[in-house]
KELOVO-628675 format. One line per field, with one value per residue (C-alpha): residue number from 0; x, y, z. Coordinates in Angstrom, 2 decimals, m for minus. Example, Ala and Ser with C-alpha at 12.3 -4.5 7.8 and 13.67 -1.06 7.14 Angstrom:
% KELOVO-628675
seq = [0,1]
px = [12.30,13.67]
py = [m4.50,m1.06]
pz = [7.80,7.14]
END
This chain:
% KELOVO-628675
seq = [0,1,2,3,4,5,6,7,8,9,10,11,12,13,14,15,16,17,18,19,20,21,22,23,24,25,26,27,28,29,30,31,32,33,34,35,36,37,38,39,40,41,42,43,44,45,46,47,48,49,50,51,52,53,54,55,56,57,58,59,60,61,62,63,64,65,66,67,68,69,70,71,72,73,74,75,76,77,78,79,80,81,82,83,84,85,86,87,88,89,90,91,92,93,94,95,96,97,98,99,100,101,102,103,104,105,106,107,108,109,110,111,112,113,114,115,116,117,118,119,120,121,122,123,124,125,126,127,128,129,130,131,132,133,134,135,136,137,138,139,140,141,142,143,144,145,146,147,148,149,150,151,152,153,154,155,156,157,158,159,160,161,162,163,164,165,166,167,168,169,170,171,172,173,174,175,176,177,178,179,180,181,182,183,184,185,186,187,188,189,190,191,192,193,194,195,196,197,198,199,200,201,202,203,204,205,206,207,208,209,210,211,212,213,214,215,216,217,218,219,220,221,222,223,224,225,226,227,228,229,230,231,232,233,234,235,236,237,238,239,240,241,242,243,244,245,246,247,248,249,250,251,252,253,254,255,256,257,258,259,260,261,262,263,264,265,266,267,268,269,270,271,272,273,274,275,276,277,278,279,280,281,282,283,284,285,286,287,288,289,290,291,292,293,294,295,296,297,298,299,300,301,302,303,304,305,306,307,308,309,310,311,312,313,314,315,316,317,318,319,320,321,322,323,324,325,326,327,328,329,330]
px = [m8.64,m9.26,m12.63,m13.30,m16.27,m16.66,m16.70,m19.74,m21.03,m20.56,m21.35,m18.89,m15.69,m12.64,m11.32,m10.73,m12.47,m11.42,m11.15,m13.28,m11.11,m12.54,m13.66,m11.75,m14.10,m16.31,m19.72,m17.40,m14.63,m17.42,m19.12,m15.90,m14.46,m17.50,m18.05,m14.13,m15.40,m14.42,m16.07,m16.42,m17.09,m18.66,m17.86,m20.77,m19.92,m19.40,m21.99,m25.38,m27.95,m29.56,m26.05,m25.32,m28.73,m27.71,m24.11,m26.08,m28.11,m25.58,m23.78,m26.67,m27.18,m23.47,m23.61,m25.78,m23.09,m22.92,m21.00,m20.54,m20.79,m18.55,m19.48,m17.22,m18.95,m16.67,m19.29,m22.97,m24.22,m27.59,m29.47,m26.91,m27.03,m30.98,m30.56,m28.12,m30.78,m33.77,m31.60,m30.91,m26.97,m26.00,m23.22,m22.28,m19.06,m17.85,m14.78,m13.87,m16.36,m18.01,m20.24,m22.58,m25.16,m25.31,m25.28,m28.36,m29.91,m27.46,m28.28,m32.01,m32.15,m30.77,m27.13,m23.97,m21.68,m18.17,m16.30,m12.43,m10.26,m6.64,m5.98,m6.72,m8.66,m10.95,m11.57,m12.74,m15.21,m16.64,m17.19,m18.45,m21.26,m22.16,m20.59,m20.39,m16.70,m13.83,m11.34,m8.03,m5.95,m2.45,m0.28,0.99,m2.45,m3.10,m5.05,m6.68,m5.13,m6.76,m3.67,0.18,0.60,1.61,m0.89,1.90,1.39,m2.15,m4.05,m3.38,m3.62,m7.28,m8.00,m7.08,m9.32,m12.55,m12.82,m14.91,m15.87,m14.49,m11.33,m9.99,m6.83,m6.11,m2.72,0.36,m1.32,m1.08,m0.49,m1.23,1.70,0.23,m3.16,m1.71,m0.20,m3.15,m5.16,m2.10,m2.66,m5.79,m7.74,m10.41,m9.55,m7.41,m8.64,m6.35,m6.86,m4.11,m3.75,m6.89,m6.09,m4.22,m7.19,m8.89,m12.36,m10.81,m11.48,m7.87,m5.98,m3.23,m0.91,m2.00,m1.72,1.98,2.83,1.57,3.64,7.07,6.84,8.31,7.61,9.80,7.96,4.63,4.75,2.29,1.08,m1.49,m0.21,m3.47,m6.20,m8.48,m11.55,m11.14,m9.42,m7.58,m7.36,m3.37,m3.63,m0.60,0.36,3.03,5.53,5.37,6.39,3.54,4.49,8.28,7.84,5.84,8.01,10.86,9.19,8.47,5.26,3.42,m0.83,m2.67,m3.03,0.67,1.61,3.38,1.71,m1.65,m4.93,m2.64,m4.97,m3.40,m5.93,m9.36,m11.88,m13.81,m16.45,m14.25,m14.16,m10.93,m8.78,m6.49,m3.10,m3.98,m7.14,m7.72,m8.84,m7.08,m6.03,m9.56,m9.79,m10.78,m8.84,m5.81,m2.83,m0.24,m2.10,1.31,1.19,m2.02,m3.07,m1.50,m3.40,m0.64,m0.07,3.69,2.61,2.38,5.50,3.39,1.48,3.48,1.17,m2.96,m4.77,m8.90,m10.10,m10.88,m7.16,m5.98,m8.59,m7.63,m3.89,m3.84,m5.89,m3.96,m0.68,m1.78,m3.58,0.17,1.75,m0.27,m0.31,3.49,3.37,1.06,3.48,7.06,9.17]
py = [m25.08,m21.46,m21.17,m19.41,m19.15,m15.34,m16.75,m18.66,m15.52,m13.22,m15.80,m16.12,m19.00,m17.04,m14.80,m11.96,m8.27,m5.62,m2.57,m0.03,2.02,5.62,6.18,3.50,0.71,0.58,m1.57,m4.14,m4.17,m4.93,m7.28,m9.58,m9.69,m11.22,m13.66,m14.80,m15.94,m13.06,m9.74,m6.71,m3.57,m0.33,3.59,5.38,8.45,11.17,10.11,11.35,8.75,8.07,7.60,5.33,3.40,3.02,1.90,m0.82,m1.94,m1.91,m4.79,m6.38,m6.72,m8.02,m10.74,m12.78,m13.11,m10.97,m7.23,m4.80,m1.10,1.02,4.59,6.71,8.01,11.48,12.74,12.56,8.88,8.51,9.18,6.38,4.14,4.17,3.60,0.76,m1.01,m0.06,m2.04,m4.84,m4.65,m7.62,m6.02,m2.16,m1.78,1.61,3.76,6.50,7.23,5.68,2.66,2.50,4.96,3.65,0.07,m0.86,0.44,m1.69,m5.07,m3.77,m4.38,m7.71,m6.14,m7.27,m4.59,m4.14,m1.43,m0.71,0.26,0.69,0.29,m1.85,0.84,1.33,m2.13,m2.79,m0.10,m1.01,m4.80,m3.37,m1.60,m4.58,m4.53,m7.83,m8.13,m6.08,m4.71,m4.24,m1.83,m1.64,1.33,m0.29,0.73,3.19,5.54,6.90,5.33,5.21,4.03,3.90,0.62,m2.04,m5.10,m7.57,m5.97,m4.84,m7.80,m10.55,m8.05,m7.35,m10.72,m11.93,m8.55,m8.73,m12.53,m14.19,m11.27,m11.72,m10.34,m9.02,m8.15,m5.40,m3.30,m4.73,m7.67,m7.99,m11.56,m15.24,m15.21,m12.36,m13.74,m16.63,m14.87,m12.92,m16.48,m16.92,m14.27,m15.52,m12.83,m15.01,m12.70,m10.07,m6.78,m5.75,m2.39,m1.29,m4.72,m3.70,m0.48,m1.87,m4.40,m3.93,m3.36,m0.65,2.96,4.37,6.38,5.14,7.14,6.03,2.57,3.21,4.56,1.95,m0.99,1.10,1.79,m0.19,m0.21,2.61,4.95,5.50,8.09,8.27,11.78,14.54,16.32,15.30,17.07,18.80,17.38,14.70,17.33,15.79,12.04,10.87,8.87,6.48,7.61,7.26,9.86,12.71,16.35,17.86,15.67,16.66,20.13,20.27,18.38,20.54,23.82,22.42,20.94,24.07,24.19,25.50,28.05,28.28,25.57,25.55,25.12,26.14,26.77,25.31,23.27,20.26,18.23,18.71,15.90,14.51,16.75,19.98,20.36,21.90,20.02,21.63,20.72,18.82,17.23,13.58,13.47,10.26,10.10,8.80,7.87,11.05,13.46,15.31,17.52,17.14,13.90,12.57,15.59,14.02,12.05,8.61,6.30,3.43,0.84,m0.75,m3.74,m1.59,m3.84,m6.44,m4.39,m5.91,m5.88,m4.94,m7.70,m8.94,m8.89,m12.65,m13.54,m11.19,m13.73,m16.54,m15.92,m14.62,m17.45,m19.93,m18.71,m18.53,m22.46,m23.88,m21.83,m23.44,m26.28,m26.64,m24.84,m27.70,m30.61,m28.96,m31.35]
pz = [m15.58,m15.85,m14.06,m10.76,m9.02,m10.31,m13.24,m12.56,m10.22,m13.78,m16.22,m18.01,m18.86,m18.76,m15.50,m17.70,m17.73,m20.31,m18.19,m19.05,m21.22,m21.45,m25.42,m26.64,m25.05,m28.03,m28.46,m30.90,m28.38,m25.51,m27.62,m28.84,m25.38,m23.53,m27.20,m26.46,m22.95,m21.04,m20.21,m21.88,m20.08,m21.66,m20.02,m19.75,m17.40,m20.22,m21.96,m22.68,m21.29,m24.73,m25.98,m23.39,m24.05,m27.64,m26.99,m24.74,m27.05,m29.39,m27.18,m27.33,m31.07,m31.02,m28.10,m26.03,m23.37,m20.35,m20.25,m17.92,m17.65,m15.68,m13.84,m12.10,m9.00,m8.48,m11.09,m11.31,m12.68,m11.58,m15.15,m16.30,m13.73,m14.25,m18.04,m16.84,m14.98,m17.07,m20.03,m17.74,m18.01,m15.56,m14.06,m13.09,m12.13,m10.25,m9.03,m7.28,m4.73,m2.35,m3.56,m0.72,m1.99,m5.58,m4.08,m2.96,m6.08,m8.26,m6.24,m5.65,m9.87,m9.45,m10.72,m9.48,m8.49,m9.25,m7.21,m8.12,m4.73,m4.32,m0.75,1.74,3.73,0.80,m0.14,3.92,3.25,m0.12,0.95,4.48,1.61,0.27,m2.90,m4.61,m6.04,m5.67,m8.00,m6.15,m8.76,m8.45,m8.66,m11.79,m13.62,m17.11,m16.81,m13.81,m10.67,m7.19,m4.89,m4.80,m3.52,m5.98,m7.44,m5.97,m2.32,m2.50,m4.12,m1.29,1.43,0.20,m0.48,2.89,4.46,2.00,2.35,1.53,m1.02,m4.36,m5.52,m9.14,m9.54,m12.06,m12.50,m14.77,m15.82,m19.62,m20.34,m19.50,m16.62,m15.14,m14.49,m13.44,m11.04,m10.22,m9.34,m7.23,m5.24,m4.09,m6.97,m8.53,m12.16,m14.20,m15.00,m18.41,m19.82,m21.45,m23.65,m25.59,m25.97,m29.10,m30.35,m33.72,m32.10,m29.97,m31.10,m30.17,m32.89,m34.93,m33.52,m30.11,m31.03,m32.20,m29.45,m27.19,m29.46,m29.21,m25.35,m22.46,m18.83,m18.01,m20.84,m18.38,m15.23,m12.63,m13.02,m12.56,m15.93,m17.79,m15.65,m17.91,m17.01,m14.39,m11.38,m8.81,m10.47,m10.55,m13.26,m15.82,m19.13,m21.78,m21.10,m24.14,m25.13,m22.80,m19.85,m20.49,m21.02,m17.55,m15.69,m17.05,m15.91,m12.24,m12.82,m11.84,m11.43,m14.21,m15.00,m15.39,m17.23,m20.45,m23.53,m21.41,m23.93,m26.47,m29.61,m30.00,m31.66,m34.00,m33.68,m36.55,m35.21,m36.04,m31.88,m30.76,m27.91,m26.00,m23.98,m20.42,m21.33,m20.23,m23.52,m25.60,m29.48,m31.17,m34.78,m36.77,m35.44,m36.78,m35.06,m32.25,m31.09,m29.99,m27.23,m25.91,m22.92,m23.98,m21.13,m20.42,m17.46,m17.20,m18.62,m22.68,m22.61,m23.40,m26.33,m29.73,m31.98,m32.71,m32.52,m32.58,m28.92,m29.18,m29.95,m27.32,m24.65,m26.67,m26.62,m22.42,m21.28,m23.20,m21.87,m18.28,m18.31,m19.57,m17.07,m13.99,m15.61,m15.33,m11.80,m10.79,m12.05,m11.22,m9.50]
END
């Protein structure tokens, strides 16, 4: 009931992608999100290409089933986008940037390409490239957020301008209801990140996780607060005591905020991390992680509990089949 033609396109049985969530998008997470059906999406872009080939094959140890891997173009990608396609990963999905140069390559390798917009304008241009499917990502989004224009708005508008290219939707969506609505739209899938922030396979910090459960819609801001680096990227977080204390003082530039070259955390590593990195709470470290860069979209409403992967699939695609089911036979 479920099926799409992407899903047939990415090979796999349920519209849903697990965003690529920075750190926390482990091998496991990957690995049990594309074995539930859906697809799990690795990111690569801060990492070193032989860890990147190892995280890969990692995946691949875990699941037969196709995954993606996600590369953010405002940086350079090329070593990882040739260990992407030297390991065969089916599908490379990118963001922020243009996609045209890194396009041809991708499809060249017999890839399908992903590219995440958030505005009309963008999305025009990225299927006028040749990209294969199109993330439209509302303003609603965690982490780092292209557009201001909400997933309600933008998703139809981009559907009805890209046609007949593809179309995810990806921004608030953290249930069944949401991807139903998402199909309704005319998207052919949901992109959820902030949902598996809080799985069991996802390598997110306690703290984090806490966090995540306790919040409501109204606990996120749009922001540039966590800049340290990713310059220049507005991006959705859980409002904390470094946000506050910024927003308090004016939200002035570095190097003039307060708190600046402050060490809030120690990794397992013994690496010191300061105040305004984009850095998230990861398992192993100690200190203020609470002050850190708590990556949330407004649907962490959604977030009650931590959860395997697979239920989180099992539990969303369930939800959103009854709901069109009784959409389909209401008087």
């Amino acid at each position: 009931m479920l099926r799409t033609p992407l899903c047939d396109r990415l090979g796999i049985e349920i519209p849903i992608v697990q965003a690529p969530v920075g750190s926390a998008a482990t091998p496991e997470l990957v690995a049990a999100v594309s074995e539930a059906g859906g697809l799990g999406m690795l990111a690569l872009t801060w990492q070193h290409p032989e860890q990147a080939r190892r995280n890969i094959q990692r995946v691949r140890e875990l699941t037969s089933r196709p995954f993606g891997a996600n590369l953010v173009l405002d940086f350079r990608v090329h070593d990882l986008l040739a260990v992407c396609l030297h390991e065969a990963v089916p599908i490379i999905s990118t963001f922020w940037g243009d996609p045209a140069p890194v396009g041809a390559v991708i499809r060249g390798a017999g890839a399908v390409h992903l590219h995440t917009v958030g505005s009309v304008p963008e999305a025009a241009d990225a299927a006028a490239a040749g990209v294969d499917v199109i993330v439209a990502q509302g303003w609603e989004a965690g982490g780092h957020v292209r557009g201001r224009t909400t997933t309600m708005a933008l998703v139809p508008a981009v559907v009805d301008t890209v046609h007949p290219v593809p179309v995810m939707a990806a921004g608030g969506i953290g249930d069944g209801r949401g991807l139903a609505a998402a199909l309704a739209l005319g998207a052919q899938g949901a992109w959820l990140g902030t949902r598996f922030l809080a799985a069991v396979e996802a390598f997110t910090h306690e703290v984090y996780r806490q966090h995540l459960i306790a919040a409501g819609p109204d606990d996120t801001v749009h922001t540039g607060c966590f800049d340290g680096g990713w310059p220049d990227a507005p991006h959705r977080a859980l409002r904390n005591g470094t946000l506050r204390r910024w927003e308090q003082a004016g939200s002035p530039p570095r190097p003039n905020r307060p708190g600046e070259g402050d060490v809030i955390a120690v990794d397992a590593n013994g690496i010191a991390h300061h105040r305004y990195e984009d850095l998230m709470p990861l398992p192993g470290m100690t200190g203020a992680l609470a002050e850190m860069a708590m990556y949330a979209g407004q649907s962490v409403q959604f977030v009650k509990e931590v959860r395997p992967a697979r239920h989180i699939v099992g539990d969303i695609a369930t939800q959103a089949a009854a709901c069109l089911d009784r959409l389909r036979h209401a008087p």
